[in-house]
PDB file of N, CA, C and O in Angstrom, chain B, residues numbered from 101:
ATOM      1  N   UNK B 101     -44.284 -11.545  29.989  1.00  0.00           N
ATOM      2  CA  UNK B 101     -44.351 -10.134  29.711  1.00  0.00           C
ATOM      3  C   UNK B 101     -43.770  -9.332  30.863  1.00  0.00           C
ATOM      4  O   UNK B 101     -43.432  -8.174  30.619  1.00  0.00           O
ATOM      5  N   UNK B 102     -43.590  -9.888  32.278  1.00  0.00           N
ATOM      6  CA  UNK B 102     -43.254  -8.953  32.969  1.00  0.00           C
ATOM      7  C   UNK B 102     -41.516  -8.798  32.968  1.00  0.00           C
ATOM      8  O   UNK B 102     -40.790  -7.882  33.354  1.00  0.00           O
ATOM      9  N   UNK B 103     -41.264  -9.926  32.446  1.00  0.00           N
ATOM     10  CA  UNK B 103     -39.597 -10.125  32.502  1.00  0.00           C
ATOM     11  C   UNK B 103     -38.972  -8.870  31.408  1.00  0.00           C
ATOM     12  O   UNK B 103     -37.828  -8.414  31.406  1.00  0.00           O
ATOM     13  N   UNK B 104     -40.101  -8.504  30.522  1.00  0.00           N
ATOM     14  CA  UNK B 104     -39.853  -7.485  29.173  1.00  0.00           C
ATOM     15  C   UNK B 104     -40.504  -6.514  29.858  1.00  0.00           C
ATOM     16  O   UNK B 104     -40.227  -5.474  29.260  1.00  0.00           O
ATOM     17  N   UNK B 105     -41.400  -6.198  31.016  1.00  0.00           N
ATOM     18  CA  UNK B 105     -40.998  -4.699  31.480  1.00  0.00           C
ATOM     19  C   UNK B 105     -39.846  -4.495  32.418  1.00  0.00           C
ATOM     20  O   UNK B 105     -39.254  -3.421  32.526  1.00  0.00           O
ATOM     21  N   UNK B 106     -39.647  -5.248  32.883  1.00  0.00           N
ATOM     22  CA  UNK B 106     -38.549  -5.532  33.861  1.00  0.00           C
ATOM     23  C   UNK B 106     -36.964  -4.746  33.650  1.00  0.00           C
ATOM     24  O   UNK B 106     -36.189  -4.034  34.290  1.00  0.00           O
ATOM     25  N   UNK B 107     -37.092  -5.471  32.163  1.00  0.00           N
ATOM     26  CA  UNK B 107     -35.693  -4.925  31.642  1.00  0.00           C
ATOM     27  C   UNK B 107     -35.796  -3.688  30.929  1.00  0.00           C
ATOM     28  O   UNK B 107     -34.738  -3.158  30.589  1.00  0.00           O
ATOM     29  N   UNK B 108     -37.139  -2.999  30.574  1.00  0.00           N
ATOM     30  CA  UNK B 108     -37.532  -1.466  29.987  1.00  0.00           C
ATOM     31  C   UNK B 108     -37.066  -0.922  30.873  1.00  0.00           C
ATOM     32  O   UNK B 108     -36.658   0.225  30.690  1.00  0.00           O
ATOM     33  N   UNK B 109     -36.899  -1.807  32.743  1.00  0.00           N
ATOM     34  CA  UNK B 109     -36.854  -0.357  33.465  1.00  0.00           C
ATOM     35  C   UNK B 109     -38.462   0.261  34.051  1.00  0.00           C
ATOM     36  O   UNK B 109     -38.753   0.875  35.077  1.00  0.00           O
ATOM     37  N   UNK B 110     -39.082  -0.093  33.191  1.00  0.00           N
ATOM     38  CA  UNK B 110     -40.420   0.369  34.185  1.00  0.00           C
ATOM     39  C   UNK B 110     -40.767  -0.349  34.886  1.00  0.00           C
ATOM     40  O   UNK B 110     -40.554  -1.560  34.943  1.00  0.00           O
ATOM     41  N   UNK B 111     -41.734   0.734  35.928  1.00  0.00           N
ATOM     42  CA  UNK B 111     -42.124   0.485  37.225  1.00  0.00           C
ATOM     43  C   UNK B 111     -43.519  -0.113  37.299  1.00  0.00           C
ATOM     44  O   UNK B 111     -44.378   0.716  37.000  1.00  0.00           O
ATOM     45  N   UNK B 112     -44.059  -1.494  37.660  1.00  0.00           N
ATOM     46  CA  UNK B 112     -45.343  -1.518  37.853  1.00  0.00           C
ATOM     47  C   UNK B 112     -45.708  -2.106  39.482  1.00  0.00           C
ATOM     48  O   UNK B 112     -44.775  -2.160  40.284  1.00  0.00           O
ATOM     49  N   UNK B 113     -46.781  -2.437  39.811  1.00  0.00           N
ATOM     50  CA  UNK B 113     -47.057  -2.707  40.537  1.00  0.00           C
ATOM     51  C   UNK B 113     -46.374  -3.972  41.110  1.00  0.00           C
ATOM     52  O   UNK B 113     -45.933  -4.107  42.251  1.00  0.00           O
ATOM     53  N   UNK B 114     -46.370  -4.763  40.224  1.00  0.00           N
ATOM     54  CA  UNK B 114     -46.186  -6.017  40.561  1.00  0.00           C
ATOM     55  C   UNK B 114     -44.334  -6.342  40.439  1.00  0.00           C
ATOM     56  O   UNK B 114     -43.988  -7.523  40.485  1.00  0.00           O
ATOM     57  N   UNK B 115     -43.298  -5.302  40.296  1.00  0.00           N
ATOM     58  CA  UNK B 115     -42.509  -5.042  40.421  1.00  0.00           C
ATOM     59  C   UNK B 115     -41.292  -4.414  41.079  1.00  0.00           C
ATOM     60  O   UNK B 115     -40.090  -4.676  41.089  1.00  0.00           O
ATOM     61  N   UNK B 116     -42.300  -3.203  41.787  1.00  0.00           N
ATOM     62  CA  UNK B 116     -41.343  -1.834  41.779  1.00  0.00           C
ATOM     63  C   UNK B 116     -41.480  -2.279  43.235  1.00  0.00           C
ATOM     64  O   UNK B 116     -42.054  -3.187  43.838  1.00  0.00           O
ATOM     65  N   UNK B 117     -40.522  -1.003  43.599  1.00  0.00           N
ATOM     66  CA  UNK B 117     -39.823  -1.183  44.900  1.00  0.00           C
ATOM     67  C   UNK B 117     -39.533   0.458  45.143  1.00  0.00           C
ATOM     68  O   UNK B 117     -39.532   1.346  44.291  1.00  0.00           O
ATOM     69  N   UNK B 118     -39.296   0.560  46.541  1.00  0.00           N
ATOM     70  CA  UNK B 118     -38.820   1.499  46.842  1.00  0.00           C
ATOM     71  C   UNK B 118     -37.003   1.893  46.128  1.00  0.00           C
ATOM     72  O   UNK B 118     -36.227   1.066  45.649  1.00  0.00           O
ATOM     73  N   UNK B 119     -36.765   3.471  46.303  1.00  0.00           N
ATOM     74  CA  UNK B 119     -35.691   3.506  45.617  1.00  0.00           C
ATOM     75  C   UNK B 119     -34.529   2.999  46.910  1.00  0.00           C
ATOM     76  O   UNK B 119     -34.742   3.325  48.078  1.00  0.00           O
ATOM     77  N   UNK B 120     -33.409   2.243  46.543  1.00  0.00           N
ATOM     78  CA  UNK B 120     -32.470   1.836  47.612  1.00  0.00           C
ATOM     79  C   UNK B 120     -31.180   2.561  47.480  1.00  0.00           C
ATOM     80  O   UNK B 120     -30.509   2.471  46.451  1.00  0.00           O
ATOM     81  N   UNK B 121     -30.607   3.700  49.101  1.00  0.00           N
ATOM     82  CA  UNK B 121     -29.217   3.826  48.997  1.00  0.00           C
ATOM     83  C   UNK B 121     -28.208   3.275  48.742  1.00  0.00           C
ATOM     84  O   UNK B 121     -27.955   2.309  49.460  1.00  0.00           O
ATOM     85  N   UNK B 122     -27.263   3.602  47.705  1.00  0.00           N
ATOM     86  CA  UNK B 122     -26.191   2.887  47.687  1.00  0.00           C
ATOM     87  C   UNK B 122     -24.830   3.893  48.295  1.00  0.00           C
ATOM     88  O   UNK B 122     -24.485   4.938  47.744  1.00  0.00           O
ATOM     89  N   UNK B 123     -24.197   3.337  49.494  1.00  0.00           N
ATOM     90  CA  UNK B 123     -22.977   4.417  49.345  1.00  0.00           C
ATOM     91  C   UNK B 123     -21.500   3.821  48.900  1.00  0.00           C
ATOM     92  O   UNK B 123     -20.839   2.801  49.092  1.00  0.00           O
ATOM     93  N   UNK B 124     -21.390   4.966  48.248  1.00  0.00           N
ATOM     94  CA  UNK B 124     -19.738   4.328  47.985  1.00  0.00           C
ATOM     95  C   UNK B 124     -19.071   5.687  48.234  1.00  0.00           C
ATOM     96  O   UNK B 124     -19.550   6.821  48.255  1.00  0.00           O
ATOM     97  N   UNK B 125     -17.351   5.065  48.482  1.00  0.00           N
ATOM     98  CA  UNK B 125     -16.760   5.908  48.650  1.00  0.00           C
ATOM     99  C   UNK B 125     -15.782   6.901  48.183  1.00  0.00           C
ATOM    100  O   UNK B 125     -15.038   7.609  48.862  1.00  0.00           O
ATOM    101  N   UNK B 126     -15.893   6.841  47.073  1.00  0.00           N
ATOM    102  CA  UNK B 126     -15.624   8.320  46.333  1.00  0.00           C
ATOM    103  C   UNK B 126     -16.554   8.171  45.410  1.00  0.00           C
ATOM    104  O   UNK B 126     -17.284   7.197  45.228  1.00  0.00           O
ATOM    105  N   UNK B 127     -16.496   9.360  44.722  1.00  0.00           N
ATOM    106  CA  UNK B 127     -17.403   9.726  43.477  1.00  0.00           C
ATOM    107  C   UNK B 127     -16.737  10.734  42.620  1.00  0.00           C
ATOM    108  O   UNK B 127     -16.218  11.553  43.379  1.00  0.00           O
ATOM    109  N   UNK B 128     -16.542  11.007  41.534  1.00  0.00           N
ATOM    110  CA  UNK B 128     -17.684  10.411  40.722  1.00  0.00           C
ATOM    111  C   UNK B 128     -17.009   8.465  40.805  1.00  0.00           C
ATOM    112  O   UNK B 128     -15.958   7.939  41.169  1.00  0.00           O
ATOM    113  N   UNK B 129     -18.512   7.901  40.163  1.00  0.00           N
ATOM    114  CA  UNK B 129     -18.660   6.171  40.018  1.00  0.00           C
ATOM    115  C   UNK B 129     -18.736   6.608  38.799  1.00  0.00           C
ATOM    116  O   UNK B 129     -19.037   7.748  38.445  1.00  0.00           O
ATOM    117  N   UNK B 130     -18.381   5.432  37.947  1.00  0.00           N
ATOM    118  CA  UNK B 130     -18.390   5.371  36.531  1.00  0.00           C
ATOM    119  C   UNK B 130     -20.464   4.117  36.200  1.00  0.00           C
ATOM    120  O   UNK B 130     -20.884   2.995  36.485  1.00  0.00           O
ATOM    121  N   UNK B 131     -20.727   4.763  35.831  1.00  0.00           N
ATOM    122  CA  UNK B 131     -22.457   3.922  35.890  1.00  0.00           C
ATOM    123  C   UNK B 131     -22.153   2.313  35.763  1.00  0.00           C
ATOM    124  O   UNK B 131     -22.481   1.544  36.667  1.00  0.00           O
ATOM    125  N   UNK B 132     -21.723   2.022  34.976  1.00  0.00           N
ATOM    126  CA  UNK B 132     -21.598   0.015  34.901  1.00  0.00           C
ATOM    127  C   UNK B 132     -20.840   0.334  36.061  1.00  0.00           C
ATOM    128  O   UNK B 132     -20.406   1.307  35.445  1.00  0.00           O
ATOM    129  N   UNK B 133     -20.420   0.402  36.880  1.00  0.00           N
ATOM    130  CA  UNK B 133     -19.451   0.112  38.506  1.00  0.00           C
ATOM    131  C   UNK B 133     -20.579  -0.045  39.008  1.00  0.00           C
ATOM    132  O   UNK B 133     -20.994  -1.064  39.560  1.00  0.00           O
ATOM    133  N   UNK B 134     -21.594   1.779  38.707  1.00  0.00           N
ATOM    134  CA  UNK B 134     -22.076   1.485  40.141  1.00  0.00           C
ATOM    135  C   UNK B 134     -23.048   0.103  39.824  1.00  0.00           C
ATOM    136  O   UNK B 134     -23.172  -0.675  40.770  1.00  0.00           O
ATOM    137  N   UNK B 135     -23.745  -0.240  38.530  1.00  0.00           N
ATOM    138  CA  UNK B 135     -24.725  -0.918  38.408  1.00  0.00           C
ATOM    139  C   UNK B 135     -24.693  -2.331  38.996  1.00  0.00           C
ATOM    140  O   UNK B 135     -25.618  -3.103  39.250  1.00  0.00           O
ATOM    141  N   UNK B 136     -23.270  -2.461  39.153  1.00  0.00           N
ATOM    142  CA  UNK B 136     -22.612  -3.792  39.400  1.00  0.00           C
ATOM    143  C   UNK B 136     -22.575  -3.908  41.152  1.00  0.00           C
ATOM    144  O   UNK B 136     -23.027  -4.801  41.869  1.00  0.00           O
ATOM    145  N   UNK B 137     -22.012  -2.916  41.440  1.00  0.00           N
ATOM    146  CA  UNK B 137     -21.376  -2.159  42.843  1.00  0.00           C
ATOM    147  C   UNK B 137     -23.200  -2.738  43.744  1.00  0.00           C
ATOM    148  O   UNK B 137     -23.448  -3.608  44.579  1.00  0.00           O
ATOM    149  N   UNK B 138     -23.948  -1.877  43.121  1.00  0.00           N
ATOM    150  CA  UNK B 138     -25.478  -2.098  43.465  1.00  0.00           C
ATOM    151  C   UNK B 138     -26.132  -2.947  43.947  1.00  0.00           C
ATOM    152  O   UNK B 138     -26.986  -2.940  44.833  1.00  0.00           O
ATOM    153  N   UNK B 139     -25.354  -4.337  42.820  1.00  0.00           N
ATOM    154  CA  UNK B 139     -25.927  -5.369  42.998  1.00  0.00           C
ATOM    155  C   UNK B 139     -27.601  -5.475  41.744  1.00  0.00           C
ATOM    156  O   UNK B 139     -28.363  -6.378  42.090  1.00  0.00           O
ATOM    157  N   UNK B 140     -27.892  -4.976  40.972  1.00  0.00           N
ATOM    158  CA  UNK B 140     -28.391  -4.746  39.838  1.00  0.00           C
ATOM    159  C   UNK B 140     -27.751  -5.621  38.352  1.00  0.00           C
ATOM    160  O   UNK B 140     -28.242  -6.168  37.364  1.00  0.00           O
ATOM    161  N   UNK B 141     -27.159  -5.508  38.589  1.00  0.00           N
ATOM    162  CA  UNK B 141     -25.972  -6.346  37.401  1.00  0.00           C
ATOM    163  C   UNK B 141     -24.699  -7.489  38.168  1.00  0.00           C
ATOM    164  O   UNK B 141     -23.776  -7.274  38.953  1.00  0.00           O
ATOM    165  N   UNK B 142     -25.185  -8.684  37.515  1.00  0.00           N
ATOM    166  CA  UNK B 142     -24.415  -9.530  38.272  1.00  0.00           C
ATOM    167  C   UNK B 142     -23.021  -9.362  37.899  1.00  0.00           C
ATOM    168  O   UNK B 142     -22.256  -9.523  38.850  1.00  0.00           O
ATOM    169  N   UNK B 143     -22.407  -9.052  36.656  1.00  0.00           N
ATOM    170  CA  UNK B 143     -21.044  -8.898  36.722  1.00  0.00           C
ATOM    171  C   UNK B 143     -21.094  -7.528  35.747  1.00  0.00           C
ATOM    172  O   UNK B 143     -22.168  -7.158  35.272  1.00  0.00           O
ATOM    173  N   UNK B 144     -19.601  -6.674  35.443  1.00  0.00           N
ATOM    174  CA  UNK B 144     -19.384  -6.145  34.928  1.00  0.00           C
ATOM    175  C   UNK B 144     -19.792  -5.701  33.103  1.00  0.00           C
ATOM    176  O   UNK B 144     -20.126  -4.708  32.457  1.00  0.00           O
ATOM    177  N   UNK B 145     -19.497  -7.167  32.880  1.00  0.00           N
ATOM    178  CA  UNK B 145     -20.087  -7.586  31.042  1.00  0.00           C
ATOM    179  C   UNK B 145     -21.356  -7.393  31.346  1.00  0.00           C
ATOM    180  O   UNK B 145     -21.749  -6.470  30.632  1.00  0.00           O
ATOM    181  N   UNK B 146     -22.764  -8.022  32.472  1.00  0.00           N
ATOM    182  CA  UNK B 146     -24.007  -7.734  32.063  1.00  0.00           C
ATOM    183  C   UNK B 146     -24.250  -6.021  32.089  1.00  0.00           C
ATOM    184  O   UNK B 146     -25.165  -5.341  31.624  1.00  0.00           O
ATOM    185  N   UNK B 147     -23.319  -5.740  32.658  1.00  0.00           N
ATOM    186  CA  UNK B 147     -24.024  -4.269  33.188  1.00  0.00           C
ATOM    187  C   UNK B 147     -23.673  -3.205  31.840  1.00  0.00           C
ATOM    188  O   UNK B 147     -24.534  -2.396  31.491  1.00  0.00           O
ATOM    189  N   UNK B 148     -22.444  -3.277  31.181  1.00  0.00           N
ATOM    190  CA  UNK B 148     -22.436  -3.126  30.320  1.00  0.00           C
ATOM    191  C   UNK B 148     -23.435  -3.224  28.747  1.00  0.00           C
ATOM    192  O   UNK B 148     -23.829  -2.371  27.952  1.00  0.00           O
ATOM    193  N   UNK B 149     -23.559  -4.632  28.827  1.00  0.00           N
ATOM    194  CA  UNK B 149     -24.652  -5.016  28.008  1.00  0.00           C
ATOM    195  C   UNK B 149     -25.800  -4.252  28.236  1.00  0.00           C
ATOM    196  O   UNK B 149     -26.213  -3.470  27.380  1.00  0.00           O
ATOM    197  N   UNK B 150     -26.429  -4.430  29.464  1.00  0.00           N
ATOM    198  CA  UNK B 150     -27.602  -4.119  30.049  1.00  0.00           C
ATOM    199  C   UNK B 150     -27.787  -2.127  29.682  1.00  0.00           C
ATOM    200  O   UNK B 150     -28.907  -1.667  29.456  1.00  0.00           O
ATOM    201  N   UNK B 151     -26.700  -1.341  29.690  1.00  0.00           N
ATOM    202  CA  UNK B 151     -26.713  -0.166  29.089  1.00  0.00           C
ATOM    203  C   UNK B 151     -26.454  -0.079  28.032  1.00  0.00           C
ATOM    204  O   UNK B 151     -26.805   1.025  27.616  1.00  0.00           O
ATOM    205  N   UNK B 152     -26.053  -0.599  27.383  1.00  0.00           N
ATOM    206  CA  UNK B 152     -25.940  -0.475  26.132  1.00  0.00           C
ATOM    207  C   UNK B 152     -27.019  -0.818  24.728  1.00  0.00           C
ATOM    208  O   UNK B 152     -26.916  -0.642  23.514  1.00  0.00           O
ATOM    209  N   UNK B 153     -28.063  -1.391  25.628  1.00  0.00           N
ATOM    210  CA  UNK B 153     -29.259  -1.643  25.119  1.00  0.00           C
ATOM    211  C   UNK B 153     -30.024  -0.765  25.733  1.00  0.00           C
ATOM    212  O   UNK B 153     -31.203  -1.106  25.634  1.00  0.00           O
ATOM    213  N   UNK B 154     -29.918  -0.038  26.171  1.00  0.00           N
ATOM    214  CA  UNK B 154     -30.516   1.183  26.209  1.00  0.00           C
ATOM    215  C   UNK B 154     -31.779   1.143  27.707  1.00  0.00           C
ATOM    216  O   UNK B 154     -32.683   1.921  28.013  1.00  0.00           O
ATOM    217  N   UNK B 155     -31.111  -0.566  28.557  1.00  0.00           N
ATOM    218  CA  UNK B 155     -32.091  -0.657  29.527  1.00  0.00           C
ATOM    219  C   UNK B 155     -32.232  -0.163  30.306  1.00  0.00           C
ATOM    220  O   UNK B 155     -33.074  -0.833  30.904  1.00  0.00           O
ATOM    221  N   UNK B 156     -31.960   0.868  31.026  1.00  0.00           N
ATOM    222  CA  UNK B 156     -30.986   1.425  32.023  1.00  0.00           C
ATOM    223  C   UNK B 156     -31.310   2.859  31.994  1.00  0.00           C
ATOM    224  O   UNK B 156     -30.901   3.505  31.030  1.00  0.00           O
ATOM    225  N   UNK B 157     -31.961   3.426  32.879  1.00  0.00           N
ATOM    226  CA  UNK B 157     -32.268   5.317  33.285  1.00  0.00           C
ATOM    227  C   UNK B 157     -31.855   5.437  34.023  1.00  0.00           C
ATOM    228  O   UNK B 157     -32.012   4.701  34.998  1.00  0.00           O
ATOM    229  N   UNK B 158     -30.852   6.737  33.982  1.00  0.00           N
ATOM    230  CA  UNK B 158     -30.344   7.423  34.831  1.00  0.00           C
ATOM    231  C   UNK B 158     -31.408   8.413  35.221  1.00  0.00           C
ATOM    232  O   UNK B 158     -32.439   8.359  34.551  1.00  0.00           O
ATOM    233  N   UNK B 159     -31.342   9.379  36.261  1.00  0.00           N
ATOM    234  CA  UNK B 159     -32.335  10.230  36.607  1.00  0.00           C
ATOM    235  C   UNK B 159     -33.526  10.265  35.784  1.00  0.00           C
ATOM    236  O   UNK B 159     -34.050  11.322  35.434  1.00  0.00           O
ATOM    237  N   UNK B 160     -33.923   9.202  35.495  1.00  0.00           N
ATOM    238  CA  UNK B 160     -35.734   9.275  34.607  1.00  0.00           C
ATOM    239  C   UNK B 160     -35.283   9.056  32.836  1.00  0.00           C
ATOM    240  O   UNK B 160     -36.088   8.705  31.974  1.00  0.00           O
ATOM    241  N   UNK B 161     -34.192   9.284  32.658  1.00  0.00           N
ATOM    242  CA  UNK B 161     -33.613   9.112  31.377  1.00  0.00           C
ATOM    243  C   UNK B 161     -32.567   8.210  31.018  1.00  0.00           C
ATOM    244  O   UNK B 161     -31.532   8.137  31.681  1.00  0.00           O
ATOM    245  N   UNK B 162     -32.866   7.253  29.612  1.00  0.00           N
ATOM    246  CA  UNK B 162     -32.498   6.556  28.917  1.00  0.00           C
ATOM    247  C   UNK B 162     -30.829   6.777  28.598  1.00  0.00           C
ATOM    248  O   UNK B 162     -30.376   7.281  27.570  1.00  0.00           O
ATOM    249  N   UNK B 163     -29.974   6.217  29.858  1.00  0.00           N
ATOM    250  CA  UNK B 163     -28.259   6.145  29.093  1.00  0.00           C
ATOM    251  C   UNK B 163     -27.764   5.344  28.537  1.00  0.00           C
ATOM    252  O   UNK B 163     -28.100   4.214  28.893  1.00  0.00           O
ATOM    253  N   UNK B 164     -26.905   5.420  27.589  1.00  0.00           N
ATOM    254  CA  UNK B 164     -26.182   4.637  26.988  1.00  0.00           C
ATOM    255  C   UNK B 164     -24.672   4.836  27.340  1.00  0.00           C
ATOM    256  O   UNK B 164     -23.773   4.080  26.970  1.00  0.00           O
ATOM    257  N   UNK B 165     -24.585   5.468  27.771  1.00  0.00           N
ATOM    258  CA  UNK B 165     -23.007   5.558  27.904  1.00  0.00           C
ATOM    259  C   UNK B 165     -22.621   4.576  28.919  1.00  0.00           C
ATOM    260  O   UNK B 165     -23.323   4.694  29.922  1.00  0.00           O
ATOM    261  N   UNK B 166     -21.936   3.849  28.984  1.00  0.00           N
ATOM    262  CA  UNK B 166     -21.435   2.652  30.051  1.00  0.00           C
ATOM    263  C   UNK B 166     -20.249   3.659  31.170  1.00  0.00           C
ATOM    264  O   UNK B 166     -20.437   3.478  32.374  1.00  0.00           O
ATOM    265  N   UNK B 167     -19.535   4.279  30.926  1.00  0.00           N
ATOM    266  CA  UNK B 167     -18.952   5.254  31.302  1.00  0.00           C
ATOM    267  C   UNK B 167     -19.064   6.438  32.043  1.00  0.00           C
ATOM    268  O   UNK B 167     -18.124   7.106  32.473  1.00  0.00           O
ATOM    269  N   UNK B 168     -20.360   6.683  32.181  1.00  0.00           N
ATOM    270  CA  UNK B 168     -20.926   8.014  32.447  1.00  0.00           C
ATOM    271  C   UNK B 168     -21.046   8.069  34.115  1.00  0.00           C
ATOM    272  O   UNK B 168     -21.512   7.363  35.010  1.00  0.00           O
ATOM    273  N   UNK B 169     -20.292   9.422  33.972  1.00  0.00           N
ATOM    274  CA  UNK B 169     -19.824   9.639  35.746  1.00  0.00           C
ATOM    275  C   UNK B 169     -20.973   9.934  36.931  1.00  0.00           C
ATOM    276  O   UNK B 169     -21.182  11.144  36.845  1.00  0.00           O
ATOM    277  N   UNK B 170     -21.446   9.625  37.531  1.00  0.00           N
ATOM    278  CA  UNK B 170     -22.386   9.893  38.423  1.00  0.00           C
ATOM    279  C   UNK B 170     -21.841  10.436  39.741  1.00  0.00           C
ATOM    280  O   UNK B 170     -20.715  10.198  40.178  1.00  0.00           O
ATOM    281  N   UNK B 171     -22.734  11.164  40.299  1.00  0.00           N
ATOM    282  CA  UNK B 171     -22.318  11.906  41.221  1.00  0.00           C
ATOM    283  C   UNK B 171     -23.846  11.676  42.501  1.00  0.00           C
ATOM    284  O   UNK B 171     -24.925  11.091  42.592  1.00  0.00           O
ATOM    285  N   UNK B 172     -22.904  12.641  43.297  1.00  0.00           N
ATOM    286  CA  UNK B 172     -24.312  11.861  44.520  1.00  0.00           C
ATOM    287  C   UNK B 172     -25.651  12.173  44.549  1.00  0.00           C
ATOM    288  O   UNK B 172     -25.892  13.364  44.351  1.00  0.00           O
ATOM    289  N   UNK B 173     -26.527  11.499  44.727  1.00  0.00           N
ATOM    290  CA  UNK B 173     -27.944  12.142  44.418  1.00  0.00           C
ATOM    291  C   UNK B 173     -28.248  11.468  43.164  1.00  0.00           C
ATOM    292  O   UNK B 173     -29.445  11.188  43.120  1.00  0.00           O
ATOM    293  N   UNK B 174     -27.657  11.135  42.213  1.00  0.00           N
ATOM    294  CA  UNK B 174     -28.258  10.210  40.851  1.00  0.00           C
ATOM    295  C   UNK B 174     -29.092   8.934  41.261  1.00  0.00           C
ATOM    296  O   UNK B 174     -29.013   8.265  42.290  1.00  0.00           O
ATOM    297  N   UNK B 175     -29.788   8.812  40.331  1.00  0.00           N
ATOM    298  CA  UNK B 175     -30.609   7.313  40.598  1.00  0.00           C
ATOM    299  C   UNK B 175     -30.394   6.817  39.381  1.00  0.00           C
ATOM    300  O   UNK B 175     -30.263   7.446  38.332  1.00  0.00           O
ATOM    301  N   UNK B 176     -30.356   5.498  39.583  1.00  0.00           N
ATOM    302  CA  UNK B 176     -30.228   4.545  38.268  1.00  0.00           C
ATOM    303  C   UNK B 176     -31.174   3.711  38.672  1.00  0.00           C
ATOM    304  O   UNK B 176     -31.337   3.273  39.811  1.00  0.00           O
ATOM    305  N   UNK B 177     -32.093   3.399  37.257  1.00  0.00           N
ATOM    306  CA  UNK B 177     -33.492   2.386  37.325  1.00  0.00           C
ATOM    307  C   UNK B 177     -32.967   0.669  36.553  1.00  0.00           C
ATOM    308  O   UNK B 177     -32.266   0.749  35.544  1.00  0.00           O
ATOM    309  N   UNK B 178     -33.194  -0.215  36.875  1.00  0.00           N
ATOM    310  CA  UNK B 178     -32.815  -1.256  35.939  1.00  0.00           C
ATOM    311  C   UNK B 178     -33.895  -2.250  36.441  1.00  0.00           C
ATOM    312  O   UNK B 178     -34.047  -2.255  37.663  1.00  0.00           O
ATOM    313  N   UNK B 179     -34.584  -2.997  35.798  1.00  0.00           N
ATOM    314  CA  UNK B 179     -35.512  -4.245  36.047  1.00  0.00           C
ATOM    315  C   UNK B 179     -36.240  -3.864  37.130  1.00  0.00           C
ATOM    316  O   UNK B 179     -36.286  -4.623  38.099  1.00  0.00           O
ATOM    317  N   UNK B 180     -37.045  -2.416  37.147  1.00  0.00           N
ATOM    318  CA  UNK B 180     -37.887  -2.458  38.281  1.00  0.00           C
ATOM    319  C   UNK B 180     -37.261  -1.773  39.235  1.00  0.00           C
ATOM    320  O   UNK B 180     -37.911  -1.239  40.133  1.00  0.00           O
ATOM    321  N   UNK B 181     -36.006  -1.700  39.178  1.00  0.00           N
ATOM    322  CA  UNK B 181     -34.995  -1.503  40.723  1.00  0.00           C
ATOM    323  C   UNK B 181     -35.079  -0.229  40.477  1.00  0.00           C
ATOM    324  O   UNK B 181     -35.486   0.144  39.377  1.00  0.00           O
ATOM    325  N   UNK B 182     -34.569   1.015  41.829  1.00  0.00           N
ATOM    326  CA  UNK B 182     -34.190   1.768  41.309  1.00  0.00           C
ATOM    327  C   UNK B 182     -32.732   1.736  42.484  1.00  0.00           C
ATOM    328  O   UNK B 182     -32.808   0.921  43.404  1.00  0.00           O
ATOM    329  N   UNK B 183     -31.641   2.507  42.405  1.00  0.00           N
ATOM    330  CA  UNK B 183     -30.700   2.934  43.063  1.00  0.00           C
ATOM    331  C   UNK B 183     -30.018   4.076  43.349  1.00  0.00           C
ATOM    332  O   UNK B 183     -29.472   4.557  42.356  1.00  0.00           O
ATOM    333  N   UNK B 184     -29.816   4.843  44.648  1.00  0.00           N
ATOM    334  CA  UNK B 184     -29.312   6.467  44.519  1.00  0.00           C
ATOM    335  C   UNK B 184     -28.139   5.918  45.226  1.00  0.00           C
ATOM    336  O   UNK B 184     -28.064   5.209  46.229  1.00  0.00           O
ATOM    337  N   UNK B 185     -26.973   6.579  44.216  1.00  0.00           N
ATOM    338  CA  UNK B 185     -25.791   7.176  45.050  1.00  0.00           C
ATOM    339  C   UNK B 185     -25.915   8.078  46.077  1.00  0.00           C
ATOM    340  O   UNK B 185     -26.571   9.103  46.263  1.00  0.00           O
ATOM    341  N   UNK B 186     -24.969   7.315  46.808  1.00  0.00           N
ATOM    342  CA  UNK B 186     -24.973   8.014  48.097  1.00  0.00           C
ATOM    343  C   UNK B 186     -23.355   8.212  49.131  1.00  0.00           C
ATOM    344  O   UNK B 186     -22.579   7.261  49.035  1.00  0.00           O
ATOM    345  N   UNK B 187     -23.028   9.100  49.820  1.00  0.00           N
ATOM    346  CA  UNK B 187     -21.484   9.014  50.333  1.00  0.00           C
ATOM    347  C   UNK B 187     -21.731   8.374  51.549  1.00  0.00           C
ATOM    348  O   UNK B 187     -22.389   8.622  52.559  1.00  0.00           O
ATOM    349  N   UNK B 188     -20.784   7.196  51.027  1.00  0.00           N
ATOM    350  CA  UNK B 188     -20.681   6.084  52.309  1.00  0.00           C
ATOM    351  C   UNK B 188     -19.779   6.555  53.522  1.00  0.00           C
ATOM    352  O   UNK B 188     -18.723   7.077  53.166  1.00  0.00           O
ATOM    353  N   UNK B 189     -19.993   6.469  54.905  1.00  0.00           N
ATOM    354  CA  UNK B 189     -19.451   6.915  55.862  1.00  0.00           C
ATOM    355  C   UNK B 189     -18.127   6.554  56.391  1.00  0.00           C
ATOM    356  O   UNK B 189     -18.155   5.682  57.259  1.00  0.00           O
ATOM    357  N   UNK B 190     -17.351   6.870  56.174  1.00  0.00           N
ATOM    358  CA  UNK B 190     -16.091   6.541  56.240  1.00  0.00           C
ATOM    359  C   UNK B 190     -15.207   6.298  57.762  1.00  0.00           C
ATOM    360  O   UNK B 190     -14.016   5.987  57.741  1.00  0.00           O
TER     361      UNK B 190
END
C-alpha cells in the first residue's frame, strides 16, 4: 500500500521528505525534463507516463500536461518527493 501512495504523490510519514532545490539553467523547463532533470523519473518515457496518469502535482495540483512550462519557484510532487525549481548559478 505504500508503493500506491507513493505514486498518488502523497505525503506520509513514512515517506515524505523535505522539499529539494533543483537548479537549472534556463527556464522556462518543460515538466517531464525537469522530472527527469530531478532525478524523480528515471528516463524521459517514465516521466512522461508518470504525468500522464495523472501522478504528478505541480504546485499542490494534479498535471497532466507533459509539456507544461515551469518557471522558478514551482514545485513538483512525485512518489513522496517533492522538487522546486530553482536558477542554477552560472
Amino acid at each position: 500500500m505504500g508503493l500506491y501512495w507513493r505514486q498518488l504523490g502523497i505525503m506520509t510519514d513514512a515517506n515524505s521528505s523535505a522539499p529539494r532545490s533543483v537548479g537549472v539553467s534556463a527556464t522556462p523547463i518543460e515538466l517531464c525534463q525537469f522530472l527527469k532533470f530531478g532525478g524523480l523519473a528515471e528516463s524521459g518515457g517514465q516521466a512522461k507516463h508518470v504525468i500522464s496518469q495523472g501522478l504528478v502535482l505541480l504546485n499542490g495540483a494534479v498535471e497532466t500536461r507533459k509539456r507544461k512550462k515551469l518557471a522558478v519557484g514551482d514545485s513538483v510532487t512525485y512518489a513522496g518527493q517533492t522538487i522546486v525549481v530553482s536558477q542554477s548559478a552560472s
